[in-house]
N, C-alpha and C positions, 0 to 999 in steps of 0.2 A: 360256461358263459364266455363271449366271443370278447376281443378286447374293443371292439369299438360300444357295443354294448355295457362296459364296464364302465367306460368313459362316458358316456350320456349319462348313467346311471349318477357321477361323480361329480359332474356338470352342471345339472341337474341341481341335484342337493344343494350343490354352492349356491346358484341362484336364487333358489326359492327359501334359504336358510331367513335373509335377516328380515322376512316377511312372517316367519314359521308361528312364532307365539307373540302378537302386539297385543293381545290381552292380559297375557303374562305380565309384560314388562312394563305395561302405561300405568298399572295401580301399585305396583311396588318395586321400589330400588331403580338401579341404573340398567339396561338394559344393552348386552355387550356381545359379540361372536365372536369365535377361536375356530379359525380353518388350519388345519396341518396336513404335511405328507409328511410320514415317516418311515424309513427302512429300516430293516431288523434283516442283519447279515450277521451269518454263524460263521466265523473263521475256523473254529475247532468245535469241537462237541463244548468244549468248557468256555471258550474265549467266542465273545460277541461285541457285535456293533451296531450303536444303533444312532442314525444321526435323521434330524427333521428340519422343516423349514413351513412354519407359522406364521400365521396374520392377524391380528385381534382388534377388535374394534371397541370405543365406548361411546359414553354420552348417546345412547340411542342411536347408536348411530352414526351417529354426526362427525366424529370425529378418531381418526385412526391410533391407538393402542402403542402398538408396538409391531415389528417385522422382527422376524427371531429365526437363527441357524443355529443347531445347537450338533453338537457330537461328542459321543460317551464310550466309553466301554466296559465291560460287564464280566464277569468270570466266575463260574459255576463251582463254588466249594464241593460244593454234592447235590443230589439230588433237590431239595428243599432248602438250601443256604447260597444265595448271591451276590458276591461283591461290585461296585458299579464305582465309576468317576467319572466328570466327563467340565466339557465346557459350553459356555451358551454365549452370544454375541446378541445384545438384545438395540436395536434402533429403534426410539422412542419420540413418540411427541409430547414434550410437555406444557404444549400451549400456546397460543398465540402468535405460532409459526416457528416456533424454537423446537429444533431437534437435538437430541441428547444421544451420547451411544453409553452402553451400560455392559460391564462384563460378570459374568456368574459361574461359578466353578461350585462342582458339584459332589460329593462321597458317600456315597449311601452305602445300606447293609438289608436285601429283601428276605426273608425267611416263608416259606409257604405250604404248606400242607394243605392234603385233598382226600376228601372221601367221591368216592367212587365218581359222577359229573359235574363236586361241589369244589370249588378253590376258595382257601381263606389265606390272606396276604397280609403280613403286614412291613411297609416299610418304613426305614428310619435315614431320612438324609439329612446331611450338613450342609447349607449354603453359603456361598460370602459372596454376595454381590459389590460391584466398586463404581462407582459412578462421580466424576466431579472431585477425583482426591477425595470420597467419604467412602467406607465400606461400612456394610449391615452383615452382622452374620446370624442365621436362623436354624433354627433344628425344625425339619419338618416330618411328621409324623403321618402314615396312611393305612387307615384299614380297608379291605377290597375284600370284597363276597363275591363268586361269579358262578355260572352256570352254564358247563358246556357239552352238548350230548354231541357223539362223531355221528348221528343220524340226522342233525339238526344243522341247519345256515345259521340259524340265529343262536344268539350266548348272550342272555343280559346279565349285567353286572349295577353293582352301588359298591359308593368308595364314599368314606370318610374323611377327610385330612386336616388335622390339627397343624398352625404353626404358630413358634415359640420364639420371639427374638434370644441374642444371648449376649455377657455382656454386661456391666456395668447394672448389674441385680436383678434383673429382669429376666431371668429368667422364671418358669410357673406362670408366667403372664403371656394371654394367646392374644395373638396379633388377629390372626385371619382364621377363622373354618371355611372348609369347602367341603357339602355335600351332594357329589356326581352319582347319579343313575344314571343308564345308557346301556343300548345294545347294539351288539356287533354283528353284521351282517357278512357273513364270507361268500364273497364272489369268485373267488376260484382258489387254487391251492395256495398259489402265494399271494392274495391279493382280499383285504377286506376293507373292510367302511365301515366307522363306529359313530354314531348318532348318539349325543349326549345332552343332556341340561344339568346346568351347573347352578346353584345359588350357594353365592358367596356371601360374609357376615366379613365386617370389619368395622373397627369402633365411628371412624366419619360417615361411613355409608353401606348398603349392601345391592349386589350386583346378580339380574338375572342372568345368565350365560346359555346360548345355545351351541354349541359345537358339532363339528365335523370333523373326521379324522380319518385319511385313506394312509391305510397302512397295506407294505410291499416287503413282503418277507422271504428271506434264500437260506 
């Protein structure tokens, strides 16, 4: 597939996204989009990188999320064991024309085993966000089923993700679930597009999510 092709294809998406499900989103929860680019660059067989840059939207709409650049790195214990860390710079609106900037640092641990086109993942990261002299810190937990044949463009997946603030006894007590379906479409060897919907559950409110996601990998 040709790269001007790829780009229509990506263009495209974006455009017709915050249209995609208004039936979805008018009869229940807040209705919100997540556009990313992400790259995924192997410095070593063991040692990787992977940095993106995000846009998310809420209130139907109506009103912009957050802009986010984030970059990590990753290191391959073995085959089926991953260590990660990284940082994320999140620009926020929180309302009535007031911008906030927000920092996130990040340590996970991925573990993943596969039978024959099946992967099962689970990862466990640490977050401390800091925003305003306050810091939250979270344990976030994710389960991932995927499905990827090398005859096949497409690989659908569903991800689970538990998170748990921590902290002053609170921990066992779940802040956020997020449960993501989605499939990934590969448009050529380094270049794919993952189309997702996300509904999220949190104690004030719960959020439809539609996503996009072009990922560029070397």
């Amino acid at each position: 597939m040709g790269l001007h092709k790829i780009s229509f294809a990506v263009v495209f998406v974006l455009l017709m996204l915050p249209g995609a499900v208004p039936a979805v989103a008018a009869n229940s929860g807040n209705f919100a989009t997540w556009s990313l680019i992400k790259v995924d660059y192997r410095m070593t067989h063991k040692l990787g990188f992977v940095g993106y840059a995000e846009f998310r939207s809420k209130d139907n709409l109506k009103h912009t999320d957050r802009w986010t650049l984030s970059a990590m790195l990753n290191y391959r214990l073995n085959s089926y064991l991953k260590v990660e860390g990284g940082y994320a710079f999140h620009y926020r609106y929180k309302g009535e024309g007031v911008w906030g900037v927000r920092n996130r640092y990040k340590l996970g641990l991925t573990g993943t085993l596969g039978w024959s086109n099946i992967k099962l993942s689970l990862r466990e990261r640490l977050q401390r966000t800091t925003a305003d002299g306050v810091s939250e810190d979270r344990l976030r937990s994710r389960l991932k089923l995927s499905y990827s044949s090398g005859k096949s463009v497409l690989s659908p997946y569903f991800s689970a993700e538990l998170f748990q603030p921590l902290g002053d006894d609170a921990f066992f007590t779940v802040s956020r679930m997020r449960y993501r379906p989605g499939i990934v479409f590969k448009l050529s060897r380094v270049c794919s597009l993952d189309l997702f919907y996300c509904r999220q559950y949190e104690p004030k409110e719960c959020r439809n999510i539609m996503g996009v996601e072009l990922g560029l990998k070397f």
